[in-house]
N, C-alpha and C positions, 0 to 999 in steps of 0.2 A: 253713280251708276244706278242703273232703273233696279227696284226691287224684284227679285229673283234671276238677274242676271247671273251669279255665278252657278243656281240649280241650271240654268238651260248651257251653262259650260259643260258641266259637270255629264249632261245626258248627251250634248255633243259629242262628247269626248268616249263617253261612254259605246255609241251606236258607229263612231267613225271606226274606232277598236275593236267591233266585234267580235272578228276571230281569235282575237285575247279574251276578252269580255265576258261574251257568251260562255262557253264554255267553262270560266271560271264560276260565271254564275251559275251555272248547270250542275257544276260538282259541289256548290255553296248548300243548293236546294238538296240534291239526293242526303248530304250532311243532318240537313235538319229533319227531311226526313225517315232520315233510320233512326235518330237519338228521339224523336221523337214516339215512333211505333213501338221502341225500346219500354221507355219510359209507359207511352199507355199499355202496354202489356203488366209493366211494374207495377201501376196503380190499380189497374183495372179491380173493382169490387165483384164485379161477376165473374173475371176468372180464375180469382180467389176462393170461390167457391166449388169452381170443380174438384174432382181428387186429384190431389197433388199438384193444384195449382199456386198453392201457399210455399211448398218448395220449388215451383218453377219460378217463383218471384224474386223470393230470394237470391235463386243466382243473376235473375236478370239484373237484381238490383247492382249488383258488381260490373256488367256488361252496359250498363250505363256510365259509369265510372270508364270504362275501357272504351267505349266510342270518345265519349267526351274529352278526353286525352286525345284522343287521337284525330279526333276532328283539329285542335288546337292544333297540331304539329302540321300537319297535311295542309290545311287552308293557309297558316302561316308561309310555309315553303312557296305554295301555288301564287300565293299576291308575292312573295318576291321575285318573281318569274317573272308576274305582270309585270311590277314596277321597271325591273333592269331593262323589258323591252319599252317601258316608254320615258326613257332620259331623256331622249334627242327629242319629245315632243314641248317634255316640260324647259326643256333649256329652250327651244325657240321662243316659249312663252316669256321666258326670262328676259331673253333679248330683246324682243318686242316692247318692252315694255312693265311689264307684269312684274310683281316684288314676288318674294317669299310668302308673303300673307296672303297675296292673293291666289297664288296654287296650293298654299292651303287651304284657304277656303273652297276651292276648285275641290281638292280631295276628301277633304270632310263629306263637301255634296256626293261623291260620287262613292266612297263607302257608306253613306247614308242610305242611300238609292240602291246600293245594290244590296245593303243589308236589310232592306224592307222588304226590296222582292224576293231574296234569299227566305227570308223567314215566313210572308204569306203564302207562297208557292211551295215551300218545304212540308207546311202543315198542311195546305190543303190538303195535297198530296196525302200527305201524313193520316188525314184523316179518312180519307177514303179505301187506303190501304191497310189501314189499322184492324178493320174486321175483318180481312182475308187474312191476317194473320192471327187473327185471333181464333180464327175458325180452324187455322191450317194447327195450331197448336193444339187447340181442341180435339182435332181428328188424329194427329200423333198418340194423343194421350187417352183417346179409345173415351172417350167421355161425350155429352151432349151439353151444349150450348142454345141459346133462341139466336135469332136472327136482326134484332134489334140493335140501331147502332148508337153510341154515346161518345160522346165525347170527355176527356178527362181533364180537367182544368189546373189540376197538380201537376202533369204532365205537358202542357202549353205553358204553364206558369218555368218549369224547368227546361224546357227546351231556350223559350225565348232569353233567359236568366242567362244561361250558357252563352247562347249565339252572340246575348248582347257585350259580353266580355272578351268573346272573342274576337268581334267584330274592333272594339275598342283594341285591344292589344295589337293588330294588324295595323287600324287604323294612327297609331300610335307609331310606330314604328317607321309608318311613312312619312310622319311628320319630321321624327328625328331622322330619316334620309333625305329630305328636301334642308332643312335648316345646314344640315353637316355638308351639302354637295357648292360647289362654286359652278355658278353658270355656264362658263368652257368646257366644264366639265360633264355636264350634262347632255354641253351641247355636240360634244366631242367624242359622247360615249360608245357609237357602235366604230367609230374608225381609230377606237387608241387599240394597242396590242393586249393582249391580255395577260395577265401578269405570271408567273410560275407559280403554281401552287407549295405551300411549304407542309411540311408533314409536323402533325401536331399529335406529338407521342403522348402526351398526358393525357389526352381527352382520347386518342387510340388505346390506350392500355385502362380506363378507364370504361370506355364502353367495353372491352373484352372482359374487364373485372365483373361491369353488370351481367354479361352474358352467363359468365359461370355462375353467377352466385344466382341466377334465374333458373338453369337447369339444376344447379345444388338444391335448391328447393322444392322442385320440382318432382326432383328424382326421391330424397329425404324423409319427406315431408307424408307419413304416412296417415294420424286419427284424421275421420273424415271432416268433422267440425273444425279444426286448424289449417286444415287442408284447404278450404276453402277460402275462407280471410288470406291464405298464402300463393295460393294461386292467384290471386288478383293484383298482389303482388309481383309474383314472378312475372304475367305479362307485360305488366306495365314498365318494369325493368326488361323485357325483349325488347318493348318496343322503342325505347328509348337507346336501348344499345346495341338494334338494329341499324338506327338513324347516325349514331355516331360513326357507328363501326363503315357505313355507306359512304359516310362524308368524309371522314378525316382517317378513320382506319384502311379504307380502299386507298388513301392517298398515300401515307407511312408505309402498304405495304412495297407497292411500285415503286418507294424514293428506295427504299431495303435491297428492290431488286436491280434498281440502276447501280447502287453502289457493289453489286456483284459484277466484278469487269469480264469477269467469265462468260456471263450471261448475257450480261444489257451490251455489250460490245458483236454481238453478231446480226447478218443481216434481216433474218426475220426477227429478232428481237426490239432492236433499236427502236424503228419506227412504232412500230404497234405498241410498247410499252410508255414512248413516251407522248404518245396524244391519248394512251389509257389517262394518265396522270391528269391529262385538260378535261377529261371526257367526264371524268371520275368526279373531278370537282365540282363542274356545271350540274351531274345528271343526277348526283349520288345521292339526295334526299327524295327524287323523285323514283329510281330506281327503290328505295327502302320500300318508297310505301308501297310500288308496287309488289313487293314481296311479302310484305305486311296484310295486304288486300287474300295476296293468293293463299298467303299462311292461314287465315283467317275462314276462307271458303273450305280449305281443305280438314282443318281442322274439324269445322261446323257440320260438314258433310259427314264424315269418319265418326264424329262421336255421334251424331246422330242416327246414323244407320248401327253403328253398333248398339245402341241401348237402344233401339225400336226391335232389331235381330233379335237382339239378347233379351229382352225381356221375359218372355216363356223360362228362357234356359234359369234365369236371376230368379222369375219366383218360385222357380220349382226348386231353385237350391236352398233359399232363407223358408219356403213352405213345402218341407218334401209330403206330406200327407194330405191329403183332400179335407178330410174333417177333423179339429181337435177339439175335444168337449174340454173342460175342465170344472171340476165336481172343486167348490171352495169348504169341507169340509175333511173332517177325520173320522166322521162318527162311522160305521160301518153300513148302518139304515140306510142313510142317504148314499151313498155308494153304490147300492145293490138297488135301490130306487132308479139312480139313474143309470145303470148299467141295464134295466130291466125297460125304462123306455126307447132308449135306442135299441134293444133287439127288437122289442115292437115296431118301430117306427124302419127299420131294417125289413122287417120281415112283411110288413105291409107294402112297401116298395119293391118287394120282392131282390132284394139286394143278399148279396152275403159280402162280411167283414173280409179283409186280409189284413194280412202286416201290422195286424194290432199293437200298440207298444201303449205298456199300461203301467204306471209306477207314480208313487209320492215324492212330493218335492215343495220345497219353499222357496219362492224367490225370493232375494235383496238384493240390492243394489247399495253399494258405499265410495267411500273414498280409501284408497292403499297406499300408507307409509310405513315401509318397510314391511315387518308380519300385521302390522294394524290394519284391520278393516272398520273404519270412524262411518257409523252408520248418522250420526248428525253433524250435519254438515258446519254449525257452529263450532265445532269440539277440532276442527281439522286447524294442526300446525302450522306455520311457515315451510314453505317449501314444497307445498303441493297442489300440484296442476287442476284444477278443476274439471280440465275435457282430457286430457291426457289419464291422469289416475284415477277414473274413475271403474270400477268394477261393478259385477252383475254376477252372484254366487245364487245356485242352484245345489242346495242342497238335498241329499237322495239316501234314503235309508240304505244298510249295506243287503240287506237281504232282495232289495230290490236289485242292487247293482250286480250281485251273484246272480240271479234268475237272467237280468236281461243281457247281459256278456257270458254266461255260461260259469262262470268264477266260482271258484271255493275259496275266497278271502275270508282273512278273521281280523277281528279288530279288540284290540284293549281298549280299557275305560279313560275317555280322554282322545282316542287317536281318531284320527282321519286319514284318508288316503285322496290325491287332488288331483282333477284332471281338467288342465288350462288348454284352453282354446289359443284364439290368435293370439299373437305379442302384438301391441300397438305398434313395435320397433318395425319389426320384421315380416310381419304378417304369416310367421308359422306358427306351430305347435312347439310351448317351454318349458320346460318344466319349473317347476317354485322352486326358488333359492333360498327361503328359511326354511328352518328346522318345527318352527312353529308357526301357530294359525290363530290370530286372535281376533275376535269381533268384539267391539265396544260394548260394554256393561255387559256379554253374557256370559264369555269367559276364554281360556286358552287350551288350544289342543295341540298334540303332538304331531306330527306328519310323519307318517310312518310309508312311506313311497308316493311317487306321482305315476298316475297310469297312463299307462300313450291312449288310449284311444276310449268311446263312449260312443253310444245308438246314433245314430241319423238323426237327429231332432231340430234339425234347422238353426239350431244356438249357433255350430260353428259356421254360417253358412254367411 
């Protein structure tokens, strides 16, 4: 055979099949390029730089992980669609003449080809759209960017990394359907009957097991650092047992409801329930994704528009005060130093104070087992969380805490009184459950009451 015979099978085959094809290859490209704008968002060194572009990376870097999963599942399904509509091309080819190896080689060329166009069309694309999103992020996030466009080579290097695995696992797949199939079979494909679908309880009860245990964590799953690592989690368990629950769960439940003769025995029943069961079969990973897709937009939307709304309302509650000095001394000079240039600098600007809230206090930060507060993180036990236990103690003399809640507390030598903010659990206000209060090498105190409440100062916020 003349050298490149089977590429010019391959693009026949390809352009005779279009309205398969195309569109395959249509949904191939948008694939590479949303994992791709993903990714250069991820890398991106300039927009790492704006404020709080270093946390928007971070989550993208998870949303990388979640296309790419799900491109995997999606494109998979899509070339099984193709393939099942062209049996009756590949058995004529059979008959004619042509072995197993030679429609292999046929299909190599033509997931070749269509994974080169997938991939240079996807990033073009990719890259051109890459700064409109990078800008649109920009302008969400109330920040300035230049105009200059780059490209990110870490972000090409993982896109193509990806596509080319996936492209192989599809590409694989059809091999082991061509070797597995017998010629009549192929050639026989759209006029044999189609077979009853059987209800596959294990992978039904399984996708239902991941559904729950996706919103269990979801719901659970309260410090914001574990929250994160776990949400990446939970979706990638929806999505998975979305797909199930579409394919074989939508099948187990209509065999459930045929075996109700109450039910599946009347005449709007019968019929519609049992070409659901055909319908179910053929359509049910394609149905997923589209739920997937819309899941995905509506989610996008919603938390977007909430934290762009909400932002005002979020800083005013973590920062209720416009200005906070803070004086890193005790001496009383420097005190009265700086409390004497902000009236200057007040009264120059012709301003007057309100809602002054004026009090001593030492921050720390440690780790909490049991009454322990382990201010060195080397000294901390077995058995404790790193993101979970760790605390932030604000300590406040009491004659400050009487002035600014109005209080006539007294305290013995040794005692404290403690006023806890959120539970990590719950997100309310808890009170301590020992009796006592220890911090690492300085010493132990008594807890003599917990107070419900303390000033506006954006700690609980």
């Amino acid at each position: 055979m003349k050298k490149g015979f089977y590429c010019r099978l391959a693009v026949t085959g390809i352009t005779k099949n279009k309205k398969l094809y195309y569109p395959y290859i249509l949904t191939c490209i948008c694939m590479v390029m949303m994992f791709y704008i993903i990714c250069f968002l991820n890398q991106s060194g300039e927009f790492r730089k704006i404020p709080g572009g270093d946390a928007m990376q971070s989550v993208l870097s998870f949303g990388c992980g979640v296309i790419g999963i799900f491109s995997l599942i999606f494109l998979y399904y899509t070339n099984s669609f193709l393939i099942r509509r062209r049996k009756k091309e590949f058995g004529l080819y059979h008959i004619l003449g042509m072995g197993k190896r030679n429609l292999v080689k046929i299909l190599i060329w033509e997931n070749i080809l269509t994974a080169l166009v997938s991939l240079v069309m996807g990033l073009l694309i990719g890259f051109l759209l890459s700064k409109a999103a990078d800008l649109l992020c920009v302008r969400i996030m109330d920040a300035e960017a230049g105009f200059s466009m780059h490209i990110e080579p870490k972000a090409i290097g993982m896109t193509v990394i990806l596509f080319a695995v996936v492209f192989f696992l599809i590409m694989l797949r059809m091999l082991l359907h061509i070797y597995r199939s017998r010629p009549v079979e192929l050639l026989q494909s759209e006029s044999v009957g189609e077979k009853p679908p059987k209800a596959n309880w294990v992978i039904a009860l399984f996708g239902l097991t991941l559904l729950v245990g996706a919103y269990y964590l979801a719901l659970h799953i309260e410090e914001p650092v574990t929250a994160m690592v776990w949400f990446f989690v939970a979706v990638v368990m929806v999505i998975f047992a979305t797909y199930l629950l579409f394919i074989t769960g939508s099948v187990a439940f209509c065999r459930l409801l045929q075996k109700n003769k109450s039910y599946y025995y009347k005449t709007r029943h019968f019929v519609s329930l049992s070409s659901m069961v055909y319908r179910m079969k053929r359509n049910g990973a394609g149905l997923a994704s589209i739920c997937i897709l819309s899941t995905m937009v509506l989610v996008m939307l919603s938390s977007t528009a909430c934290l762009y709304l909400g932002a005002e309302d979020s800083l005013r509650g973590r920062y209720p005060r416009n200005i906070v000095v803070d004086t890193y001394s005790q001496e009383e000079k420097y005190e009265k130093k700086v409390q004497k240039t902000i009236e200057d600098i007040l009264k120059k600007q012709q301003e007057k104070p309100e809602n002054i809230l004026q009090y001593t206090m030492l921050d720390i930060a440690g780790y909490q087992a049991g009454d322990t507060i382990y201010l060195n993180p080397e000294n901390i036990g077995i058995g404790v969380d790193l993101f979970e236990d760790i605390r932030q103690l604000f300590i406040i003399p009491l004659s400050d805490y009487n002035r600014l809640m109005g209080k006539s507390e007294t305290l013995e030598e040794n005692e404290v009184m403690i006023y806890m903010t959120k539970s990590p659990q719950s997100g309310e206000s808890y009170g301590y459950e020992y009796d006592t209060l220890t911090l690492e090498g300085l010493g132990t105190w008594q807890v003599k009451k917990t107070v419900p409440e303390f000033v506006n100062n954006g700690i609980d916020a």
